[in-house]
C-alpha positions in Angstrom: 14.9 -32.5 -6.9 13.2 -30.7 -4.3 14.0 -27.4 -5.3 12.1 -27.8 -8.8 8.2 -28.4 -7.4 9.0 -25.2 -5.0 10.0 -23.2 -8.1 6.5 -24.6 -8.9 4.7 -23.5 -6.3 6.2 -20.6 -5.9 5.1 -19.4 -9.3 1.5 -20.5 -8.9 1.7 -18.8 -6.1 2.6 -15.5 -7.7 0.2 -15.9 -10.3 -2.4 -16.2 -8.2 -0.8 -13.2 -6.1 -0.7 -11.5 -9.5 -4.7 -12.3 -10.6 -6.1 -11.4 -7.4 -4.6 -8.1 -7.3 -5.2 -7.1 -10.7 -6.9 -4.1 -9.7 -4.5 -2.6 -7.6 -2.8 1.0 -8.8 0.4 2.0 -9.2 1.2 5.6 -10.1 4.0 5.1 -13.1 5.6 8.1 -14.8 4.9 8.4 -18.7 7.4 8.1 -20.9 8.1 11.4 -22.8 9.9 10.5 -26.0 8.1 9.5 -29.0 9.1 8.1 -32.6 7.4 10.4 -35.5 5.2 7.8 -37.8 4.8 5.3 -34.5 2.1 5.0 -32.0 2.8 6.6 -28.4 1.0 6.0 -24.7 0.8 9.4 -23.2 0.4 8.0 -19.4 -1.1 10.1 -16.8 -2.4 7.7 -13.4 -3.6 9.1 -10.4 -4.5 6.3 -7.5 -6.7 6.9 -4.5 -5.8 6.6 -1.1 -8.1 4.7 0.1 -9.2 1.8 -2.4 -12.3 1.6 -0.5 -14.3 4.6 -1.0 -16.5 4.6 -4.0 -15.2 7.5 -6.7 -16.0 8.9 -10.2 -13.6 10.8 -12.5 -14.1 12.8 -15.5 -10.7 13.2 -17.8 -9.6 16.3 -20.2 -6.4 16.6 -21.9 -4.4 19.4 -23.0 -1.7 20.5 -25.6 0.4 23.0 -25.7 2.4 22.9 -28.4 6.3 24.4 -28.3 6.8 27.9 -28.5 3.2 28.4 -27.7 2.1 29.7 -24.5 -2.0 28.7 -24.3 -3.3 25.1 -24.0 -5.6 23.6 -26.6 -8.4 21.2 -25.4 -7.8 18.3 -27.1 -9.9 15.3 -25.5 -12.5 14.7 -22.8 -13.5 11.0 -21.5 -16.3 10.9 -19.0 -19.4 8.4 -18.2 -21.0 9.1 -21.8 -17.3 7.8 -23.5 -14.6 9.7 -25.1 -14.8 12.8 -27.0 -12.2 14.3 -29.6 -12.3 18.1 -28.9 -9.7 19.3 -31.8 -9.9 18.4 -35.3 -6.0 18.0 -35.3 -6.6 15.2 -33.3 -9.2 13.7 -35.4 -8.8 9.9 -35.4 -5.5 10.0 -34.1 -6.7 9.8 -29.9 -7.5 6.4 -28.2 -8.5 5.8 -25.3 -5.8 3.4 -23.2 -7.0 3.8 -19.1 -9.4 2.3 -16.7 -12.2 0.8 -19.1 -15.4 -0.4 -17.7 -15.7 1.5 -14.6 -16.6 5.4 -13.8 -13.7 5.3 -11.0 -11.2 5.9 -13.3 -7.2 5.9 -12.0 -5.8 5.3 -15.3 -6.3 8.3 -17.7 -3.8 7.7 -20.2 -4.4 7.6 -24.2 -2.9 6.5 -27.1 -1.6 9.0 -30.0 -1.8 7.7 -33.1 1.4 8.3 -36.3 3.0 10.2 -34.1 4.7 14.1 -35.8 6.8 16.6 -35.4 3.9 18.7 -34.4 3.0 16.4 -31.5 5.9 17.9 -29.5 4.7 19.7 -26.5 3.4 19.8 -23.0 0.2 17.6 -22.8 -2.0 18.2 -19.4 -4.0 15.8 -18.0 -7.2 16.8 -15.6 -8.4 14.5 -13.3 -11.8 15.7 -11.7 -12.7 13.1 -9.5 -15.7 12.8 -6.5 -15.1 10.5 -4.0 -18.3 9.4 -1.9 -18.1 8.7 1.9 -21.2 7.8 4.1 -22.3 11.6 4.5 -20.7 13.6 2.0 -18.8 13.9 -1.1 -15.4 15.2 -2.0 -13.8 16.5 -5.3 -10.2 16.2 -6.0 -8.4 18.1 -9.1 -5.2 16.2 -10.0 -3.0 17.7 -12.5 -0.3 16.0 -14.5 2.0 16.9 -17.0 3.8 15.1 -19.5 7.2 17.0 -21.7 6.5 15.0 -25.5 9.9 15.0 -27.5 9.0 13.5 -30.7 12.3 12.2 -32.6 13.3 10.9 -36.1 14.9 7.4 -34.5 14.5 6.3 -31.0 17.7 6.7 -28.7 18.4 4.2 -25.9 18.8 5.9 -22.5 21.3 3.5 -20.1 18.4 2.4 -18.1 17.1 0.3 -20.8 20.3 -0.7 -21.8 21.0 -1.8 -18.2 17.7 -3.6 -18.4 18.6 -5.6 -21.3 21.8 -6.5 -19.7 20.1 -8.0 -16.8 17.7 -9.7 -19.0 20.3 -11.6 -20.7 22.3 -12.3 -17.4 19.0 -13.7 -16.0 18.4 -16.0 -18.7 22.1 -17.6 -18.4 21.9 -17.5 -14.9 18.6 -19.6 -15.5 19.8 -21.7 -18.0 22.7 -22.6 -15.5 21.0 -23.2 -13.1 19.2 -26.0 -15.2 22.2 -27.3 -16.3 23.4 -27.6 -13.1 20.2 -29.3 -11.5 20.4 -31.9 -14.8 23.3 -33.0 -13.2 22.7 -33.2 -9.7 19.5 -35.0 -10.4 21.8 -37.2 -13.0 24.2 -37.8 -10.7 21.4 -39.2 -7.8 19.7 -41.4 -10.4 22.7 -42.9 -11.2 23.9 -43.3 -7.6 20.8 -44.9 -6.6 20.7 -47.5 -9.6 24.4 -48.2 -8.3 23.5 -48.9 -4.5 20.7 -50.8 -5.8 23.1 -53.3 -8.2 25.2 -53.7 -5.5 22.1 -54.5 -3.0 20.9 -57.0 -5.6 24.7 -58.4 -6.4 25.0 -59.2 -2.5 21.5 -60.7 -1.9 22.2 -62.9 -4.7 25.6 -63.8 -3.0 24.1 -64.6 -0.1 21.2 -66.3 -1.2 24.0 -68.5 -3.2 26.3 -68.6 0.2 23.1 -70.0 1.8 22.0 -72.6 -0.6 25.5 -73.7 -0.5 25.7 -74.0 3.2 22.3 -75.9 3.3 23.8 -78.2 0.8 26.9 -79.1 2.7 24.8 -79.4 5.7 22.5 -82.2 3.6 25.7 -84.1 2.9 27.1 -84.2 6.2 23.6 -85.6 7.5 23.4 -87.8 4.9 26.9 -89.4 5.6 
């Protein structure tokens, strides 16, 4: 029984791990094959070393599309919002990073119905300014994302491995249950026993006692 309120805690426990560090960054690879006619996050994060220091970031994206050798500006974010800068991407660019803050780590966006023509090399340009007590500094991060844009999706082993281990964990969990139903069964039903028997052999004695106090009376009384 003991092991089900540390389970407990030991989720509350993450959650609260999990809520206060909501803001922390990790740098994640996007993915780089997209379904034509579906949505697609093109990811691009860039994390500072030192959480600390107070920073600002303006964001451009690039396409190059394949068998062409020049980049097209095709979006800007900065502290004035986002900004469509080619009318092939008209209505089709969302923004999908950092959101209400001009220290942006997460510059990613979201392409909308998804074609052919989408396949490419997609830059992203990070120009951020970090400020320190006495002077400012400004980092240029490049990233670069290879967009394959395909008919169906294909599963790579990775996922397929992942929803292996899914599975396993939930019958490993479920097992786990079962086998904690009855080991707690099993103690319930142990303790009612030692408790009949305690009851059984109180009553015995009490009888035993009332007999002997009985017999006692008689031989007085004779």
């Amino acid at each position: 029984m003991a092991a089900v309120p540390t389970l407990l805690l030991v989720s509350l426990l993450c959650g609260l791990f999990a809520y206060r560090c909501d803001g922390a960054c990790a740098e994640v690879d996007s993915d780089t094959e997209a379904v034509a006619g579906r949505g697609f996050k093109l990811g691009c994060i860039s994390c500072k070393r030192r959480s600390e220091v107070e920073g600002s970031a303006t964001i451009e994206w690039h396409f190059k599309p394949d068998g062409e050798s020049d980049f097209l500006h095709i979006y800007s974010y900065n502290e004035n919002g986002p900004t469509i800068e080619n009318e092939v991407f008209m209505d089709r660019i969302d923004w999908n990073g950092s959101k209400r803050s001009n220290d942006i780590q997460d510059a990613s966006i979201y392409l909308f119905n998804v074609t052919f023509n989408d396949s490419g090399t997609y830059r992203c340009i990070i120009d951020r300014i970090l400020t320190y007590d006495n002077y400012e500094h400004n980092d240029i991060i490049n990233k670069l994302v290879h967009l394959t844009v395909v008919a169906k999706a294909t599963r790579t082993t990775a996922s397929i491995v992942s929803e292996v281990m899914m599975y396993v964990s939930i019958i490993g969990l479920q097992v786990w249950l079962l086998i904690e139903m009855i080991y707690c069964y099993r103690k319930i039903a142990a303790a009612g026993e030692e408790a009949l028997r305690e009851a059984a052999n109180a009553e015995y004695l009490a009888i035993a006692s009332e007999s002997k106090d009985n017999c006692a009376g008689v031989q007085v009384g004779e």
